[in-house]
GULODREN-927427 format. One line per 4 residues: number of its first residue (from 0); for each residue x, y, z of C-alpha. Coordinates in pm, whole numbers, m for minus. Example, Ala and Ser with C-alpha at 12.3 -4.5 7.8 and 13.67 -1.06 7.14 Angstrom:
2
0> 1230 m450 780 | 1367 m106 714
This chain:
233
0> m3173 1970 2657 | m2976 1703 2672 | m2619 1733 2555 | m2521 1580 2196
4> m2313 1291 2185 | m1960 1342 2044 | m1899 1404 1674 | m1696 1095 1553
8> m1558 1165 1236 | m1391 832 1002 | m1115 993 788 | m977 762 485
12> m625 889 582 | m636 630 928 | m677 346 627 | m348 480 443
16> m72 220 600 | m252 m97 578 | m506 25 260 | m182 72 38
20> 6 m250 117 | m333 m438 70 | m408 m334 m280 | m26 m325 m422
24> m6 m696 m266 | m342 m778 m415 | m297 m623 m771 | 88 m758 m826
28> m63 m1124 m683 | m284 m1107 m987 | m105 m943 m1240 | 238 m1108 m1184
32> 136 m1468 m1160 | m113 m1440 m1460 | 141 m1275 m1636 | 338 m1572 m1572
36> 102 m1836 m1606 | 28 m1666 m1951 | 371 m1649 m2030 | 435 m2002 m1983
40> 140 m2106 m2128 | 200 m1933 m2467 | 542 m2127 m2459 | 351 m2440 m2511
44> 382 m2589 m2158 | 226 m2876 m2029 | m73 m2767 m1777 | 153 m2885 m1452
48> 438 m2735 m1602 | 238 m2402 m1600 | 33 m2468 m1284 | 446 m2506 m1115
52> 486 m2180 m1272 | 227 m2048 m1116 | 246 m2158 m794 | 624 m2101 m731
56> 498 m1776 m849 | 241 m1727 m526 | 470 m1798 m329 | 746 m1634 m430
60> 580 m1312 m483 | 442 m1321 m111 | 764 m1392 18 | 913 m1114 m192
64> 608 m858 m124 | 640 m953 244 | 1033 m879 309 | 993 m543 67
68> 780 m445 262 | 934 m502 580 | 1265 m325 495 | 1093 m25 296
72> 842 23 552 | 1135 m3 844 | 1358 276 667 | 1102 470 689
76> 1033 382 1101 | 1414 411 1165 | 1426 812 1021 | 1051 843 1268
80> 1228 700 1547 | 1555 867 1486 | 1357 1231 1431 | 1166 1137 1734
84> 1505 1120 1981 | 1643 1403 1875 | 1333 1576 1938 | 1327 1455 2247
88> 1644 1571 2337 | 1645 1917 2202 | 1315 1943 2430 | 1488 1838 2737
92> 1811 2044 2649 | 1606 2393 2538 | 1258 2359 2598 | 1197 2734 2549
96> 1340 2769 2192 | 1109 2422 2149 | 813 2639 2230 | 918 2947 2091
100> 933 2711 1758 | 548 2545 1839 | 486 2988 1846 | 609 3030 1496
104> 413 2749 1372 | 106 2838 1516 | 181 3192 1434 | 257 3119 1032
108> m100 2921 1004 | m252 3259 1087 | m330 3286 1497 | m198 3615 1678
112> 45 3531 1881 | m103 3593 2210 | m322 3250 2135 | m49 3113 1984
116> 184 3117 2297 | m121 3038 2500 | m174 2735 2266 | 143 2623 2228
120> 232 2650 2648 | m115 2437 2689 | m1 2140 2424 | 371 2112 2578
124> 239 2066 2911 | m38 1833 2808 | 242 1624 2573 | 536 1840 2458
128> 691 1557 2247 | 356 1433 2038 | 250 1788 1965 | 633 1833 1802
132> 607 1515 1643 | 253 1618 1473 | 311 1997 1430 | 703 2034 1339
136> 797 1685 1186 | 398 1557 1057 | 427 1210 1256 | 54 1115 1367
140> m34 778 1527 | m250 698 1241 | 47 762 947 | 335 614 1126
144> 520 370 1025 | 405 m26 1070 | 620 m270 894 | 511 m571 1048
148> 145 m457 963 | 256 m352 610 | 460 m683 574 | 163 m912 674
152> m95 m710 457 | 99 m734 163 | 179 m1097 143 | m168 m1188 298
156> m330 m960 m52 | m20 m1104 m236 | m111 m1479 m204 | m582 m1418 m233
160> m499 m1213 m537 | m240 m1473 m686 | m524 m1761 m611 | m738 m1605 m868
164> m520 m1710 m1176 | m360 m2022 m1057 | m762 m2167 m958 | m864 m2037 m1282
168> m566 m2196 m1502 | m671 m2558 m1287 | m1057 m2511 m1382 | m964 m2369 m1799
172> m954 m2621 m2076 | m553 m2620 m2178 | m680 m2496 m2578 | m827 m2178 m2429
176> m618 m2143 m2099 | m425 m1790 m2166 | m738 m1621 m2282 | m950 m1712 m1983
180> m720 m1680 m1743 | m626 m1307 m1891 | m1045 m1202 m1906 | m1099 m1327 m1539
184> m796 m1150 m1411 | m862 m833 m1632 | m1196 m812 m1474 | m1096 m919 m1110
188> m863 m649 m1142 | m1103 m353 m1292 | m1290 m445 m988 | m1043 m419 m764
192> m886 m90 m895 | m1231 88 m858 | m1309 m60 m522 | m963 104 m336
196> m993 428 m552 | m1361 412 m387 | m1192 346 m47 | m978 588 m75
200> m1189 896 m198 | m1090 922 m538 | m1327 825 m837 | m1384 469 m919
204> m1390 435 m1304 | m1033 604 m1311 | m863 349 m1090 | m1044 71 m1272
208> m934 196 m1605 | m595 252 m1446 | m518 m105 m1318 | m674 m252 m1654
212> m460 m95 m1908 | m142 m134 m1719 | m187 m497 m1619 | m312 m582 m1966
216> 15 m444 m2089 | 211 m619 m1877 | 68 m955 m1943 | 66 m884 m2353
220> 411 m832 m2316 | 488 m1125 m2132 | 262 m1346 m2369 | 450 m1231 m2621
224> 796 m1329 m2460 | 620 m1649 m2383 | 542 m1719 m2775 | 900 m1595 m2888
228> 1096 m1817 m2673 | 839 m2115 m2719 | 878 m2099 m3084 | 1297 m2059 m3066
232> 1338 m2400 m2827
């Protein structure tokens, strides 16, 4: 018999650091500029006052999504890199308590601890600093931190989700503007929320539901601020 070709296994976790930055970008590009093209609208605007709005808005927001991003996403690189060196050090200065620590680990997670130092010996010499990021502080290659990734995919999602309402306030008649633009985002967004919980293993009609009632709050609200300053100038 021939021998079976490797087992290749996709796990959603590997989709976790540019997955999150994608959707967040994507769902505050929609909800914050309709929110404010709805706003502005209800304040009885002209259409290229509004369509300003909005796109000051896009951009903006991307900007703003991008640099978050960048300095979140770096804090948490800094505290890797800085748990990473000191690591490394303490397994240069006492490599045995280093192993005698990998021992425990294995040992806790249930092996006897004849396999456990066996294990433990076999992973140091193989890569004594990767198997103490992964076992003792939980840094993988596929969770670390990216921030230039995390930046890009953010304002990228950030500026194709805040197209939706600024395209669909140019292409609305001005009478009906606020509630077309506020259906087409609503639904975009339903959409969207049930795609990534798909994506992400969780069930669909719950992140759609999610993503609707929240972002239809926050765009009632900001119609309503809309209205109340309107009506005082």
């Amino acid at each position: 018999m021939s021998p079976r070709p490797p087992h290749r296994e996709a796990h959603r976790t590997e989709r976790v650091g540019w997955l999150r930055a994608a959707v967040l970008g994507a769902n505050d590009g929609i909800v914050s500029t309709a929110s404010l093209i709805i706003g502005v609208a209800t304040a009885h605007a002209s259409r290229s006052s509004v369509l300003v709005a909005g796109l000051a808005g896009l951009v903006a927001g991307a900007m703003s999504m991008a640099t978050g991003e960048y300095v979140s996403v770096s804090s948490q690189a800094d505290t890797e890199h800085a748990d990473l060196e000191r690591e490394r050090r303490e397994l240069a200065e006492d490599p045995a308590a280093e192993h005698a620590e990998l021992v425990k680990i294995y040992v806790d997670r249930g092996m006897d601890r004849a396999l456990a130092e066996q294990v433990a010996t076999q992973m140091m010499n193989r890569d004594a600093l990767a198997v103490h990021a992964r076992e003792e502080l939980g840094i993988t290659e596929a969770l670390r931190a990216r921030p230039l990734q995390a930046a890009l995919a953010s304002a990228a999602s950030f500026g194709v989700g805040a197209t939706v309402p600024l395209l669909t306030g140019v292409l609305s008649p001005v009478a009906h503007l606020v509630p077309i633009v506020a259906l087409t985002c609503l639904v975009l967004l339903a959409a969207l929320g049930g795609l990534a919980a798909y994506v992400g293993g969780a069930r669909p009609l719950v992140g759609a539901v999610r993503v609707t009632l929240w972002s239809a709050l926050a765009m009632a609200v900001t119609a309503a601020a809309g209205a109340l300053f309107g009506s005082s100038g």
